[in-house]
N, C-alpha and C positions, 0 to 999 in steps of 0.2 A: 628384457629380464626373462626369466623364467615364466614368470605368469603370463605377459604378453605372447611367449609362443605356446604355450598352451591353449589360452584360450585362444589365437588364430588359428588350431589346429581344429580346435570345438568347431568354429561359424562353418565347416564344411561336413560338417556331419545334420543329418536330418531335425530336424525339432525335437520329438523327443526324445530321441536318442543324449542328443546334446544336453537336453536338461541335466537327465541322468548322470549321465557323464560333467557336468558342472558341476551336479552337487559333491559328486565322487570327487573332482581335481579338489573343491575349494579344502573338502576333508583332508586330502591329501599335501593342499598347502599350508595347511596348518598344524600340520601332525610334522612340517619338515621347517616349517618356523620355530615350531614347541623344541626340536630335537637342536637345532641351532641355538635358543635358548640356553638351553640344558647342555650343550659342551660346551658355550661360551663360562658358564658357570663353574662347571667340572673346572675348567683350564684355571679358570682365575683362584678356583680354592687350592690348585697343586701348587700355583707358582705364590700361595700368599699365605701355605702350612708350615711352612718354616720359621714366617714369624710369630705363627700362631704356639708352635710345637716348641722353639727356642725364644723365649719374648725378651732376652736378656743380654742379645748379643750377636743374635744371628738376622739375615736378611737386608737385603738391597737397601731399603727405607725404613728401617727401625731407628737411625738412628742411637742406638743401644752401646754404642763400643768407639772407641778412643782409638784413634793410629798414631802411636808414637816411634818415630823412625821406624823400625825394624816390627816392633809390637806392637801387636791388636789385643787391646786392654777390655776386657769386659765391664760396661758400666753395671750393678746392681741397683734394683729397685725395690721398690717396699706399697707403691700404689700405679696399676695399670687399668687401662680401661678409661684413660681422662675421668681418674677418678672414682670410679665403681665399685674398684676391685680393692681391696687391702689384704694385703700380708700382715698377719699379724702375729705370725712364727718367729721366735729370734733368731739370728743365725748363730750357729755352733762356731765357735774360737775356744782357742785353748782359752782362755779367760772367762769363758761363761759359765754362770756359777754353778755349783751344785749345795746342794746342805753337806755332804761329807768334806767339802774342802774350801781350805781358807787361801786358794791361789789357784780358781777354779777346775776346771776339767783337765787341763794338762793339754798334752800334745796328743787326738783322739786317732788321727789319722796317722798311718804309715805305709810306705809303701813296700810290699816283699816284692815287687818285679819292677820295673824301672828302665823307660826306655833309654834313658841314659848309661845305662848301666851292660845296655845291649839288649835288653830284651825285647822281645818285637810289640810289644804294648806294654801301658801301666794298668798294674793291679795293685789297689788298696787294701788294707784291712783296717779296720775298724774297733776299740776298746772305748765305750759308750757308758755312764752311769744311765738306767735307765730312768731317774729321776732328776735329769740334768737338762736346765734350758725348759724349751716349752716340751709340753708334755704331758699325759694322763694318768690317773688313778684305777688303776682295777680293785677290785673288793679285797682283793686276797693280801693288798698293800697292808692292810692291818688288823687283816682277821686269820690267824691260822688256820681254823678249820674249814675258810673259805679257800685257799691258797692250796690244801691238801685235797680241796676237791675238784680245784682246776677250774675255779673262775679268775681264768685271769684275761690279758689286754684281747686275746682274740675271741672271747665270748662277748665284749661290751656290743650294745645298740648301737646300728651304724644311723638309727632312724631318730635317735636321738643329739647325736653329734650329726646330724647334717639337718637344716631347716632354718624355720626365722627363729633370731634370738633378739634380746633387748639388750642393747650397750647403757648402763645407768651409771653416774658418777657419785660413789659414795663420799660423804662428809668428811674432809679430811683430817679430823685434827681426833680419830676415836679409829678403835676397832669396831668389826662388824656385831653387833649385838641382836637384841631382840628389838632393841625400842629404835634402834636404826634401821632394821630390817623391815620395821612399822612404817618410820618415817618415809621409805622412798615409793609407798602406796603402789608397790607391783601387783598389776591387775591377774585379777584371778585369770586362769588359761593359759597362760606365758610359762612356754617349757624350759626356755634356755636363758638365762641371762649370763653376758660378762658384766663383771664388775672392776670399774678404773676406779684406785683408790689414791694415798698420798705415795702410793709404790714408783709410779708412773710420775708422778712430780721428783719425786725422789733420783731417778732412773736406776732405781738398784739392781737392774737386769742388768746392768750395763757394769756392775760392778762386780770384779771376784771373788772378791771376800764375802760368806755368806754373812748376811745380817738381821740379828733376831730382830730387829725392833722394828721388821716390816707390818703392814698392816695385815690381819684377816679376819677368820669369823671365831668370836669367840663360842663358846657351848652352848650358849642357850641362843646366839644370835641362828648358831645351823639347825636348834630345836626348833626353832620360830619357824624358819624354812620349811622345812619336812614335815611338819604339823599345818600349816596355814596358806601353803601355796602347790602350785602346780609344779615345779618349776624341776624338770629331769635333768639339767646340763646346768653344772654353776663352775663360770671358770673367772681366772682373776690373775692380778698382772705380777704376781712374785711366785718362789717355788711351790709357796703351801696354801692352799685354802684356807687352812688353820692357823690364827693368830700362835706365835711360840707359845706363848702361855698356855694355851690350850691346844695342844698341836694333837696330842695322841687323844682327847674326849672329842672335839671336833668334826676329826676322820671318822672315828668310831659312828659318831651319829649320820655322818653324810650314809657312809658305806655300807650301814649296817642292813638296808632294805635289798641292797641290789640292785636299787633301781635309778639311783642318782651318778652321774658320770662326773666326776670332778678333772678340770681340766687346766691346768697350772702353771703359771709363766710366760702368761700373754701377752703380745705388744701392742698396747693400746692406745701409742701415740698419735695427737691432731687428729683425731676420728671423732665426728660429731656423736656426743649420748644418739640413740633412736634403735630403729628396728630395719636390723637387715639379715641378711642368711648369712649362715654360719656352715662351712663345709670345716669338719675337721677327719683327718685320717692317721691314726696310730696305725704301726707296724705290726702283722701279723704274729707276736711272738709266742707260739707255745710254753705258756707254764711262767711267763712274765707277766709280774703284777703290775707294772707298769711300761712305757714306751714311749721314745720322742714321737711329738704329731706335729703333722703339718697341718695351720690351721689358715682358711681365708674369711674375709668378710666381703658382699656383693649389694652393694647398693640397689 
């Protein structure tokens, strides 16, 4: 090996000479063990970022994708990480609902370039409700003079939508109130909470037709809130935070500080109640009071 003729080369050099020079190689063989190390590593992150960078269909041993005759069929997923990691963003189909329509979003995608069509790539364009699907609240959603002053989705706290949040299951047979918002004893300090209600039993994300008789917070339940708790991020599993009944007093109380981020249309299926991190990210929109987000949860 390497070290063997080194150090034969040492035993003919004086005493302490050789010392010296020992202590020199042994630094020297480990500064070339450390470096072997460290590209063994490099090598193994290059050949293992594809599955990391595509987790849904790409890579040798993912696993992820279906070969049927001729087609490589993309499997999707909704929890990765054996379990850590949860998506809890819906995905966008023309059938996902919005509050303005009763036969959801429509057809959002289309394509003006087409390599069918002969073009040398496809290019998409995009027709979006920004309050369709999951997705967030900026102030200006229902305050005009906040809207005319440009708070909108890209001023919101990114320090707020990312950290630990509390997943709690509210009682299902009621809106969120004040004496419900008592009942589920959220400990002072807790910045974010999502709340699974009868929506998620219901799966009315899953349906087109918008429907008023989803669960939310009634007026004095979002007063209770904003008076008696910490809590900066409150998101929940249909379009509105705000019971119908009380949809436009609601908002008004969430939004009115500026400092609460409402985040709307969460998928909070088979996810144990507890406490984990929330990464959420709306789209940078100038002058948009709201925007779809992509939101995960991390065990």
């Amino acid at each position: 090996s390497t070290g063997n003729i080194i150090w034969g080369t040492i035993s003919f050099i004086p005493k302490f000479t050789q010392w010296e020079l020992g202590r020199k190689m042994r630094s020297l063989l480990i500064l070339l063990e450390c470096t072997e190390v460290l590209a063994i590593t490099i090598f193994s992150l290059v050949l293992s970022s594809p599955n990391d960078a595509y987790p849904s269909g790409y890579g040798v041993d993912s696993g992820a994708c279906v070969q049927t005759g001729d087609k490589l069929i993309p499997l999707r997923r909704e929890v990765y990480g054996n379990g850590r990691i949860f998506d809890i963003t819906h995905r966008f189909t023309p059938e996902t609902p919005s509050g303005d329509s009763e036969e959801g979003i429509g057809q959002f995608l289309s394509l003006s370039m087409s390599m069918k069509n002969g073009s040398d790539y496809n290019f998409s364009v995009m027709k979006l409700a920004v309050h369709a699907g999951t997705h967030v609240d900026a102030p200006g959603h229902v305050y005009g003079h906040y809207f005319d002053a440009g708070f909108d989705v890209d001023t919101l706290d990114l320090e707020v939508l990312n950290g630990l949040a509390l997943l709690v299951d509210v009682p299902r047979d009621k809106n969120i109130t004040a004496e419900v918002m008592k009942s589920l004893n959220i400990p002072k300090g807790v910045r974010r909470v999502l709340f699974r209600t009868l929506n998620t039993d219901r799966r009315l994300m899953y349906k087109k037709e918008f429907d008023t008789s989803y669960v939310g917070f009634m007026k004095d339940g979002a007063q209770w809130l904003v008076e008696n708790t910490d809590i900066k991020l409150v998101g929940i599993d249909y379009l509105s935070v705000a019971a119908f009944a009380d949809l436009i007093p609601s908002h008004l109380v969430f939004l009115e500080g500026r400092e609460i981020i409402l985040v709307e249309g969460l998928k909070l299926d088979d996810i144990q109640p507890g406490i984990y991190t929330v990464h959420c990210l709306p789209l940078r929109l100038l002058g948009a009071e709201g925007s779809p987000i992509r939101c995960i949860l991390i065990k």
